[in-house]
N, C-alpha and C positions, 0 to 999 in steps of 0.2 A: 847183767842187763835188767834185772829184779828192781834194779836200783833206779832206772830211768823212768820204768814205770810208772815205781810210788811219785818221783819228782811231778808227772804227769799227772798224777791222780790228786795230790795236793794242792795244783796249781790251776786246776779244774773246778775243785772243792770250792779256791779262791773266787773264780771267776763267776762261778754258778751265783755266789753270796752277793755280789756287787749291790746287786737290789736292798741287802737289807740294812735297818738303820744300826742292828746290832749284829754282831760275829757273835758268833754260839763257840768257844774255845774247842767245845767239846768236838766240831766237825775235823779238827785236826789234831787231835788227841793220838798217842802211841797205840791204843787200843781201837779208836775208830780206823786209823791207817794199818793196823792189824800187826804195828812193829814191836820189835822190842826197843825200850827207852834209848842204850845208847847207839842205836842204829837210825831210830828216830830222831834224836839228837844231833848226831850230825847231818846227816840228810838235810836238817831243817837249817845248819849252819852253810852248808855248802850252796840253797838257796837263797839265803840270805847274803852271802860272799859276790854269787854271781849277779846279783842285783835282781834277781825273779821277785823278790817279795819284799815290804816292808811292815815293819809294825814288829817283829821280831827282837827283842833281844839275845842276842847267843854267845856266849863262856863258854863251851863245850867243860863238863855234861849241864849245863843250866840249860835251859833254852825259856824263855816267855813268851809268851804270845799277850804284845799289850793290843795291837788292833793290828791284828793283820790282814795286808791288803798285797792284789797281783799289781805287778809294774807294766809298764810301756811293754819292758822286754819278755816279763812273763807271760804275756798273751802273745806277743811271736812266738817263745817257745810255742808254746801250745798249737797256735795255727801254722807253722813249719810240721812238728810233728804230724799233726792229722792229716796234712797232705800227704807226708810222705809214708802214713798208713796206707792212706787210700792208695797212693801210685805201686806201693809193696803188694797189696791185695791185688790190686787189677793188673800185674804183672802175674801173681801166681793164677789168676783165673785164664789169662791167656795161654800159658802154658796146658793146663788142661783142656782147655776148649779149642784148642788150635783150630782147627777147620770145621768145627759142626755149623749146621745150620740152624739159626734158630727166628722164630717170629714173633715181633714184633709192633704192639699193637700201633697199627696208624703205617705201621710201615712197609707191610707184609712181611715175608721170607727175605732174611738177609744173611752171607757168610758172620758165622762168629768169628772171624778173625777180622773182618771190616769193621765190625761191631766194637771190638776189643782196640783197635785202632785208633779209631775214632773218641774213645774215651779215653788213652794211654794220650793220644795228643793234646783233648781238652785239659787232662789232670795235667799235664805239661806247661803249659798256658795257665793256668793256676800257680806253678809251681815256679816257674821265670819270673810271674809279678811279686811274688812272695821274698825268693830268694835275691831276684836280681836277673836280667840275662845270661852273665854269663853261668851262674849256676846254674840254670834253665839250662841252656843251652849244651852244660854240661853232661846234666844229668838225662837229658834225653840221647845225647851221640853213646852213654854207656846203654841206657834202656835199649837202643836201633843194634848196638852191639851185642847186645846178652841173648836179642831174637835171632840173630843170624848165624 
């Protein structure tokens, strides 16, 4: 799973750059992504195969980086994932907070489970426009499933 991460962290790296008029090679170096060469290596082919990146030449073990840049699809990636941090998080947070009360400014004393609810459904609603409905759709009948 070490492996999804880095894909995440590189394609972030990507994203964060868009601004500038030049790419620093160095921000996605083996050494700044903390890999060894041919772990990095591929990694960076198997981004480049799934259409996340361009600007890359890749031979495995070669890789260049003549201007690399995120695609259309590589900031899906990225905004699928963060949502479905966020919906993994606020699932583990409900689990612990099941019934406490907590307050709320603006809204006085509310159950933390209405609270947790109510955000499980908004990240839901994020996550249907992202994916599609019936993914929505899907992944909230597992989420109402995994609470009950």
């Amino acid at each position: 799973m070490e492996e999804f991460s880095v894909i995440y962290k590189i394609l972030k790296i990507l994203k964060d750059t868009m601004d500038y008029e030049e790419f620093d090679n160095e921000l996605l170096s083996p050494e700044a992504i903390k890999l060894s060469v041919p772990k990095w290596s591929r990694i960076m082919a198997l981004i480049v195969k799934e259409g996340y990146v361009t600007g890359i030449s890749c031979m495995y073990p070669r890789v260049k980086l003549i201007r690399p840049e995120i695609t259309l699809k590589g900031l899906e990636y990225l905004e699928q994932n963060s949502l479905m941090k966020k919906a993994a998080n606020i699932a583990k947070r409900y689990k612990r907070h099941n019934t406490r009360i907590i307050k709320i400014k603006d809204k006085g004393m509310i159950n933390m489970r209405d609270f947790i609810d109510t955000t499980i459904k908004n990240t839901l609603l994020r996550l249907s426009l992202s994916f599609g409905i019936i993914l929505g759709i899907t992944a909230g009948y597992m989420i109402i499933r995994l609470f009950r």
